[in-house]
C-alpha positions, 0 to 999 in steps of 0.5 A: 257084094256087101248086103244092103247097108250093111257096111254104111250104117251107124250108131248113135251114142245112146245105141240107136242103130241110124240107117240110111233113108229108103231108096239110098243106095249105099254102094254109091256114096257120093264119098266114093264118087269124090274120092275117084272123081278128079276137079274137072269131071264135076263139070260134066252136065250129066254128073248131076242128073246121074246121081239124081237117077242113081237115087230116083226112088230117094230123089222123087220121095224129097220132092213130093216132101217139099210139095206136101209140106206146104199144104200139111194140116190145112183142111183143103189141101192140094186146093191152096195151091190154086186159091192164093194165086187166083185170088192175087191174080184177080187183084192184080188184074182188078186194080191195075187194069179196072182201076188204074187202067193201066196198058202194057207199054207193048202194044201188041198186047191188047186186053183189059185184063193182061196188065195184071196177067203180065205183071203177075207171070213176072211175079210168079217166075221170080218167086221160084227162085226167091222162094228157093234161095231163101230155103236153102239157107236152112237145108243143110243148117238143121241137117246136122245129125244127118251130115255128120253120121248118116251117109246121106245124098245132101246133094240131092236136097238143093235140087228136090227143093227147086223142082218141088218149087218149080212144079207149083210154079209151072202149075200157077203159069199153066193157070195164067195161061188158061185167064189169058185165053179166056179174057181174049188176050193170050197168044196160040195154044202153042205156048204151052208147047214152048213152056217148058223150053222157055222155064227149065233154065230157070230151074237149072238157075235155081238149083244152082244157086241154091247148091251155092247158098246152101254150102255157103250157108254153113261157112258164113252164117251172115249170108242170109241177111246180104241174101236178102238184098241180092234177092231185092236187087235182082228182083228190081233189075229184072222185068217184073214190072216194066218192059224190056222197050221202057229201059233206055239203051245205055242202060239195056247191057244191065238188065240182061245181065240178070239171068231172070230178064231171058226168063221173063221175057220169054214166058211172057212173049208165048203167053200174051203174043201169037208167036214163039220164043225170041231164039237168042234170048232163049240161047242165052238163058239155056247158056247162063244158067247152065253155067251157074247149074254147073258151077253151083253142083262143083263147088258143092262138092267140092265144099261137100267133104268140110260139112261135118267140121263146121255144123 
């Protein structure tokens, strides 16, 4: 066997020896994977999260990248992760449920204050997947050196981008969970228990798209500009601001064809009512965005081997 890197290491023209970054394991480059792997086998579930354990030590260093560089230079640190989302939470809940008075159409969710924590869970989920998609736009863009000369696992950047996100969005929800249950409002302790069931296929979902973003990315440079209407639509069509009882039948196989409304729905059904998951929603979620996971990681690399003659 061939030393460490020793056979996938370049040089630059001005002689600078380019070596791959720590943690990246030569002997398993995803060009020898696509070369022995055929079409249908990308399919596989576990191809994905195979090669994501393959460079763990790569993988886990890319996340914590993307979680500090929200927070490089401030002076509080890790600190802001909490005072924005409190701060908009405070004011969501002040003048939807102080001043307007507003109530959630559903009447088993009863508080003052759960108006605002409703609204602002359906805030908190969608901007994950916002946040992200808008993201991938540049990941592999200003990758350019990177693609074309250094063996590097791009298909890992998509993924660590939407666990970074996911992970600070998991923390905020944790955070509404904890107002709730303070302002008298929330369901049983059990809900956190049922979180990760009910938001790991929106990570899936994510990370799916923005392996599909990304690579489209580089082929058509106009897709940011339509990305940001499609966000927008989907942000309208899903339960963000509305429920789901306050959208006429006729009209009900639309929602449910965002792959956010299952999402939503859930999180919000543990968090402010004492009960658990809907289980056909949550089989729908895990379904649908599965299937997008799937189809984003294949046709990422299937578009992957084109990169180097298009950036």
């Amino acid at each position: 066997m061939h030393p460490p890197y020793e056979t996938n290491q370049k040089t630059s023209q001005a002689g600078v020896h380019l070596a791959p970054p720590p943690g990246f394991r030569s002997e398993h480059t995803v060009e020898e994977i696509l070369r022995k792997t055929p079409i249908w086998k990308t399919l596989n579930p576990w191809m994905p999260i195979s090669l994501a354990i393959r460079q763990y030590s790569l993988f886990l260093m890319m996340v914590r990248n993307n979680i500090l560089a929200k927070f490089r230079h401030s002076v509080l640190g890790f600190f802001w992760l909490f005072i924005p989302p409190l701060c908009i939470l405070l004011i969501y809940v002040f003048m939807f449920s102080v001043i307007f008075k507003l109530k959630w159409p559903d009447a088993e969710i009863t508080s003052r204050w759960n108006f605002g924590l409703v609204i602002y869970t359906g805030i908190t989920l969608y901007s994950v997947f916002s946040e992200t998609l808008m993201g991938s736009m540049g990941l592999l863009l200003c990758r350019a050196n990177i693609i074309k000369r250094v063996p590097f696992p791009l298909e890992l950047l998509s993924p660590a981008l939407a666990v970074a996100n996911y992970l600070i969005m998991y923390a905020i929800l944790v955070l509404i969970f904890l107002i709730s249950q303070c302002t008298d409002g929330g369901g049983s302790w059990m809900a956190l228990v049922y979180l990760p069931l009910t938001t790991l296929p929106l990570l899936l979902l994510t990370a799916g798209c923005s392996w599909l973003v990304s690579a489209a990315g580089l082929f058509f440079r106009d897709l940011g500009n339509l990305l940001g209407i499609v966000i927008l639509l989907l942000f309208f069509s899903a339960p963000v601001f509305y429920d789901s009882v306050q959208i006429p039948a006729q009209y009900l196989w639309a929602l449910y064809m965002n792959p956010l409304t299952p999402v939503i729905e859930n999180t919000r059904i543990i968090f402010f009512k004492q009960m658990g998951p809907s289980w056909h929603l949550l089989g729908l979620s895990w379904l649908t965005c599965l299937a997008v996971f799937q189809i984003g990681f294949c046709m990422f690399m299937r578009m992957r081997r084109y990169f180097a003659d298009v950036v």
